[in-house]
C-alpha positions as CSV (number, residue, x, y, z in Angstrom):
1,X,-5.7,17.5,-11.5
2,X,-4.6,13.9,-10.5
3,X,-7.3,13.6,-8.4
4,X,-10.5,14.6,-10.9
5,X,-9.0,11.8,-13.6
6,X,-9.4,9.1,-10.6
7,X,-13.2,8.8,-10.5
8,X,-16.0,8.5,-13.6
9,X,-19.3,7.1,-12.6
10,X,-18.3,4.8,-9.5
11,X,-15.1,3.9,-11.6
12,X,-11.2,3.9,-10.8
13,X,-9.4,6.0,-13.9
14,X,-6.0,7.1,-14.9
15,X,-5.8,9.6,-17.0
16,X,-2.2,9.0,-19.1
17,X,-1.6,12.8,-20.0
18,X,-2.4,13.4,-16.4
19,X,0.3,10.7,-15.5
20,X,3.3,12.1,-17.7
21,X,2.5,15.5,-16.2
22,X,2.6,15.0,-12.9
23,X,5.8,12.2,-13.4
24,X,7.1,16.0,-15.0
25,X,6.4,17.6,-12.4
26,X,8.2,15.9,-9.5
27,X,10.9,14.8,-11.5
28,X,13.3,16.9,-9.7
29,X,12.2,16.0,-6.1
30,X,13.5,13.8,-3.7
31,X,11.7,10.6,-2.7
32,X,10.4,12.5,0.2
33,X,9.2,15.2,-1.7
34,X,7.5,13.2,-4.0
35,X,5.9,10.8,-1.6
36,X,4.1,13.7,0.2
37,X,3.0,15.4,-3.5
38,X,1.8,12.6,-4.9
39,X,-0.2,11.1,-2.3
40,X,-2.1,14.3,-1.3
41,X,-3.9,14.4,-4.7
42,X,-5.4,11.3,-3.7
43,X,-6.9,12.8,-0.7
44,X,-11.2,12.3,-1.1
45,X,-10.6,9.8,-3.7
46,X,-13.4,6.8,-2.3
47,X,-12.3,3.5,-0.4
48,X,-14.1,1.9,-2.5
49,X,-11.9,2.6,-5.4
50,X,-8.8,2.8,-3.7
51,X,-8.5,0.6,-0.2
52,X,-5.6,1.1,1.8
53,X,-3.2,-1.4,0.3
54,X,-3.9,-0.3,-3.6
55,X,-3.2,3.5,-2.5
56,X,-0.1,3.1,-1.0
57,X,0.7,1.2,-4.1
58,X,-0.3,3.8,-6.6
59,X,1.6,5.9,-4.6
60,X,4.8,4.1,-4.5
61,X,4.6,3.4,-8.5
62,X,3.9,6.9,-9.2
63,X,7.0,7.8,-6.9
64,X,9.6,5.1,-7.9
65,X,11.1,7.4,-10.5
66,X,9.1,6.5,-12.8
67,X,9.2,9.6,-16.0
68,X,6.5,8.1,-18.3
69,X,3.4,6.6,-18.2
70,X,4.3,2.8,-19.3
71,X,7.2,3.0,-16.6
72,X,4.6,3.7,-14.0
73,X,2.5,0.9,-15.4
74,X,5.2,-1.5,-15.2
75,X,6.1,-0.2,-11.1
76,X,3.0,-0.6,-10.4
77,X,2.8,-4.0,-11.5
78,X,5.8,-5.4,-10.4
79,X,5.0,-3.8,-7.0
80,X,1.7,-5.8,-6.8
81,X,2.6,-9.0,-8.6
82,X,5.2,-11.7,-9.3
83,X,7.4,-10.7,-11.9
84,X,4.1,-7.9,-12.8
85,X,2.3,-10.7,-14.0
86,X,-1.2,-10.1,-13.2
87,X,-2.6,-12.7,-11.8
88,X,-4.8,-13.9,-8.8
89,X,-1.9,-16.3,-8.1
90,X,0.8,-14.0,-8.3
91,X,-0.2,-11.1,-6.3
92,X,1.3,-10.7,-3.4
93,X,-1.6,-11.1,-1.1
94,X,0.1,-11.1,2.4
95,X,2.3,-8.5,3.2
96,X,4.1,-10.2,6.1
97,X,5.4,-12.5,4.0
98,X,4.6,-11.4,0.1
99,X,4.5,-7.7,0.0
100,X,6.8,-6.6,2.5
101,X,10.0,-9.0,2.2
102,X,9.4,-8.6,-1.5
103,X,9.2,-5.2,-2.3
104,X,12.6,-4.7,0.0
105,X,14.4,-7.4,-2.1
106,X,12.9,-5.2,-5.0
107,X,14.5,-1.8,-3.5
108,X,11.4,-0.4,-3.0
109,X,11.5,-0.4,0.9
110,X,13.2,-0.8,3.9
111,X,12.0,-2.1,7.3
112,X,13.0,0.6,9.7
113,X,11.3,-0.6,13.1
114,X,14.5,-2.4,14.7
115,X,16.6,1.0,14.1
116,X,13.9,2.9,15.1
117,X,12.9,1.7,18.5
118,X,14.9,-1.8,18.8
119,X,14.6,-2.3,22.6
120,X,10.8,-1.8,22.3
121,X,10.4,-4.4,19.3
122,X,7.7,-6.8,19.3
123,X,6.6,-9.9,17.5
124,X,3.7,-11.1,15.7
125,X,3.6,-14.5,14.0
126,X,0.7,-17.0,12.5
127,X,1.4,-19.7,9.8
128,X,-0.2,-19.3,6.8
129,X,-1.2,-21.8,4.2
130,X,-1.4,-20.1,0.8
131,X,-3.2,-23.2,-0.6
132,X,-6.2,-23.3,1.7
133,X,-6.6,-19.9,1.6
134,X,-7.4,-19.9,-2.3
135,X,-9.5,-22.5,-2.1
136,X,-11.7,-20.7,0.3
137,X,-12.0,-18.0,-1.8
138,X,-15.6,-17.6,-2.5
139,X,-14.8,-15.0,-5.2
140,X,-13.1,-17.4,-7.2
141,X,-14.4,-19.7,-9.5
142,X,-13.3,-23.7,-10.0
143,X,-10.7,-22.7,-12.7
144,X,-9.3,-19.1,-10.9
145,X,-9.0,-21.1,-8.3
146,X,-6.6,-24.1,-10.0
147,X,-4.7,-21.6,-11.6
148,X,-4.2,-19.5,-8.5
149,X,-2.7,-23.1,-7.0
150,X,-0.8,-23.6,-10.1
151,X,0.8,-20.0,-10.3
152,X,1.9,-20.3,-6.8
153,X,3.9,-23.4,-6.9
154,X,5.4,-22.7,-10.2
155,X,6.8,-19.6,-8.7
156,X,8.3,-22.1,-6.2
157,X,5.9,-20.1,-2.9
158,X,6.3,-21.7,0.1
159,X,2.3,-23.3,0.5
160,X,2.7,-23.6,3.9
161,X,5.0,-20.4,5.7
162,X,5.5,-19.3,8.8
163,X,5.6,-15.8,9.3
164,X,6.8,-13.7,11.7
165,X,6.9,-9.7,11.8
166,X,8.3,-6.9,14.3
167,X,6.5,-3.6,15.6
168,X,6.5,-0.8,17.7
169,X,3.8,-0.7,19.9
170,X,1.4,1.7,20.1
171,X,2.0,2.6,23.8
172,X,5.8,3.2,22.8
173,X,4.8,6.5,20.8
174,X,3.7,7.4,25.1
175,X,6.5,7.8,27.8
176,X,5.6,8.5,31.6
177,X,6.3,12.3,32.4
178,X,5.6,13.1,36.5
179,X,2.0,12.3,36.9
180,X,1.4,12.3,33.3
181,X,1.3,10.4,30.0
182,X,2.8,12.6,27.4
183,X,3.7,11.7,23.3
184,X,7.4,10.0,23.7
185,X,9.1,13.1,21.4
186,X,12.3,10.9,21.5
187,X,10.5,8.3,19.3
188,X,8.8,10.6,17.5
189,X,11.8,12.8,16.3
190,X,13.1,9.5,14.8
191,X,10.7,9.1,12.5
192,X,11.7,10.2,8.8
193,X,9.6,13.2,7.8
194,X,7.4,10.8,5.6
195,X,7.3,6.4,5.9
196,X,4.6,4.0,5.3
197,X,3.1,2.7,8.1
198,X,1.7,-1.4,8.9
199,X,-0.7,-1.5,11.5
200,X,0.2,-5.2,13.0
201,X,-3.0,-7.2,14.9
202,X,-2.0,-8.6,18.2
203,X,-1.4,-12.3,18.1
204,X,-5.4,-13.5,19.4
205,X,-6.5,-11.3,16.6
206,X,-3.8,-12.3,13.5
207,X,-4.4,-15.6,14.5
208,X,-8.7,-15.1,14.2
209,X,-8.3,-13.4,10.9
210,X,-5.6,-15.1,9.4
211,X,-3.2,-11.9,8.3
212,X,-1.0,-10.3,11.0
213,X,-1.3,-6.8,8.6
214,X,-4.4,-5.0,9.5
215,X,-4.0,-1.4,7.6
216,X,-1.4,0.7,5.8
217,X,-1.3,4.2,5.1
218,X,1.0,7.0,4.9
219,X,3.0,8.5,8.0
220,X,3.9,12.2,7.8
221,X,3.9,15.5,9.8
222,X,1.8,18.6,9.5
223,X,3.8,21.9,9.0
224,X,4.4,23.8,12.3
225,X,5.5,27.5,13.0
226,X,8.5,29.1,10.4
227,X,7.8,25.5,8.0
228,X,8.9,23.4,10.9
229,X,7.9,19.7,11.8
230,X,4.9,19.8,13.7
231,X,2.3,16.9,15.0
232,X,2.4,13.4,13.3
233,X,-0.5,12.4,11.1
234,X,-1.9,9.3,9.1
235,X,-2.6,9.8,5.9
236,X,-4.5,6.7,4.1
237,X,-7.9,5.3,3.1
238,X,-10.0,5.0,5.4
239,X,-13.0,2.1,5.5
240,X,-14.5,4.2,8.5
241,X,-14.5,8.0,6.7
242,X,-14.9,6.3,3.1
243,X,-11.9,8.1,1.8
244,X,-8.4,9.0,1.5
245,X,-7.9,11.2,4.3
246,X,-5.5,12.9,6.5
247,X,-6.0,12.9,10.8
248,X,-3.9,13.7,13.3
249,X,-1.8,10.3,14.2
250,X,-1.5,9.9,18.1
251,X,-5.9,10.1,18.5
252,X,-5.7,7.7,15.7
253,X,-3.5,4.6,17.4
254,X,-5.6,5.7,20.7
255,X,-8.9,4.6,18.9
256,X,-7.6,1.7,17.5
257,X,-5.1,0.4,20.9
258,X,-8.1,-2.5,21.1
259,X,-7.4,-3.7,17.5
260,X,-3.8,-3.1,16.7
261,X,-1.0,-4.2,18.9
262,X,1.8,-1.9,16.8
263,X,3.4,-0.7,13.8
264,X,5.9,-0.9,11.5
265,X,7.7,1.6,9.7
266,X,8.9,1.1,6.3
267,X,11.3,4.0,4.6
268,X,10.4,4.2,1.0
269,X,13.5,4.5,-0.6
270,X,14.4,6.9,-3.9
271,X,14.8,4.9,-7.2
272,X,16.6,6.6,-10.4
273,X,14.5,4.8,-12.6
274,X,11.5,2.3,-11.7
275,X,12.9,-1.3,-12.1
276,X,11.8,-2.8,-15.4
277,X,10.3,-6.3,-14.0
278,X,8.0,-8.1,-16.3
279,X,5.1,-6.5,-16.4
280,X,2.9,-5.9,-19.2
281,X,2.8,-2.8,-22.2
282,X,0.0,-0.9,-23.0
283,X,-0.5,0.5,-26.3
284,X,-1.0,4.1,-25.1
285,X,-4.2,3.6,-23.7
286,X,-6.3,7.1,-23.1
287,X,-8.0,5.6,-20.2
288,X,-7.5,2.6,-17.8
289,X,-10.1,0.5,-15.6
290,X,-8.7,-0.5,-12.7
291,X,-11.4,-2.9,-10.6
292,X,-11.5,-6.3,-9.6
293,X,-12.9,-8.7,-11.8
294,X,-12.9,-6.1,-14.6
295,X,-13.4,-8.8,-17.1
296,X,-17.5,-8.8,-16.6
297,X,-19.4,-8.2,-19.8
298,X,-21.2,-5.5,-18.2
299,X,-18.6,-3.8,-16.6
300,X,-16.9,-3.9,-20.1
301,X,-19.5,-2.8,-21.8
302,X,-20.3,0.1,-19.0
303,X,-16.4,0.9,-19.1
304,X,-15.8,1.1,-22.8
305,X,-19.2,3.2,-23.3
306,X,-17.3,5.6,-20.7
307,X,-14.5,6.0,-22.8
308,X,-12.1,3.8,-21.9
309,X,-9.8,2.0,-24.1
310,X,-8.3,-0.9,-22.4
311,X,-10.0,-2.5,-19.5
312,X,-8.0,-4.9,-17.1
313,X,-8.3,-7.1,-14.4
314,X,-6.9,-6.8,-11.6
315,X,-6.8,-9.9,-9.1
């Protein structure tokens, strides 16, 4: 399985004959289909291999109709990076104004929010200097660091951007019935059967932090009576369990109503093939190392001992 190729001795691994099997597979799914099969057999796979962000990547690569392994490598790159080059500098760090306006110029996504609940849409913004926020990058050394600064205003970023993103609110998935709070089912029948979901920081918050993004997973619905729709539920890696896990929605946004101010919904949308952006070719590798700062001699050396062929960094 998917799932037992991801993990070898603390490390993140993809298996390619696992890859080309599963991209068999679910060949003949729809997005939807494919969204919900591929990121179950992530489910128990650590945080600490796979934080929220980097999952919901995987899972988009792996889903973009991609049908080999090196078409997979190259979505998944050009999901993450500039033009797939991998690169501290070209990442696309912030999703508010990288990852999400990006990946929808890309086809990837679409911002759903407004159609979904437009008369409840709110607004988060904070200006972000891209600039100062390398340089404070204690995990970068002198030279990452320049070429970070040099990457970025080659590829003509704005250093300085303001950005601004819309949400639902959390207390928009509640309506007043009688005496009573109960789930708002309108809202909640509006949802497609499967989205990805941004959990936005209230203003006070983005502002403190410097990123109005908080979390991302994976919004879906549990099956109920005669394969019907039943409750919503957030699937995604969680920092608090450890793991990629599935719970129910709705107890979810109540936990975190101090720390998130909304969300937004993003439909992933169905590719016929994965866009061929610039990314890099691997010569059939049998095994990849996926970890930041990969390039350490003794991760190398621990990596390699493991098995594994090609070993790259990933910013």
């Amino acid at each position: 399985m998917l799932q037992n190729s991801l993990n070898y001795n603390g490390y993140y691994y993809v298996d390619e004959d696992d890859i080309n099997y599963l991209l068999w597979r679910i060949d003949s799914y729809d997005v939807e289909q494919r969204l919900e099969c591929v990121s179950r057999r992530f489910l128990g796979v650590p945080y600490k291999e796979l934080d929220c962000m980097m999952y919901v990547e995987e899972v988009m690569s792996l889903t973009s109709g991609a049908q080999a392994f090196d078409e997979y490598e190259r979505a998944l790159s050009g999901i993450r990076y500039v033009d797939g080059v991998e690169r501290f500098g070209m990442r696309r760090h912030f999703v508010s104004i990288d990852w999400l306006p990006e990946n929808e110029d890309l086809g990837y996504i679409e911002d759903i929010s407004k159609k979904i609940a437009s008369e409840e849409l709110e607004y988060t913004s904070l200006e972000i200097d891209r600039i100062k926020w390398v340089i404070e990058k204690d995990n970068l050394d002198f030279v990452e660091k320049v070429t970070a600064e040099w990457d970025l205003v080659t590829i003509n970023k704005d250093l300085v951007e303001y950005a601004v993103i819309g949400y639902v609110p959390l207390a928009s998935f509640y309506t007043k019935c009688g005496d009573e709070i109960v789930p708002n089912e309108k809202l909640i029948k509006s949802l497609p059967n499967i989205s990805i979901v941004l959990f936005i920081r209230p203003q006070q918050n983005a502002e403190k932090y410097g990123a109005i993004v908080a979390h991302m997973g994976f919004l879906m619905f549990s099956k109920g009576e005669d394969d019907s729709r039943g409750e919503p539920i957030l699937r995604h890696a969680s920092s608090r369990f450890g793991m990629i896990i599935d719970e129910p929605f709705l107890p979810y946004i109540d936990s975190q109503s101090r720390y998130r101010a909304g969300v937004t919904i993003l439909k992933v949308l169905e590719h016929e093939r994965s866009p061929l952006v610039g990314a890099l070719h691997y010569a059939r590798p049998d095994m990849i190392l996926r970890r930041p700062y990969a390039d350490d001699e003794a991760v190398r050396a621990r990596a390699f001992a493991a098995g594994a062929s090609s070993v790259i960094r990933k910013g």
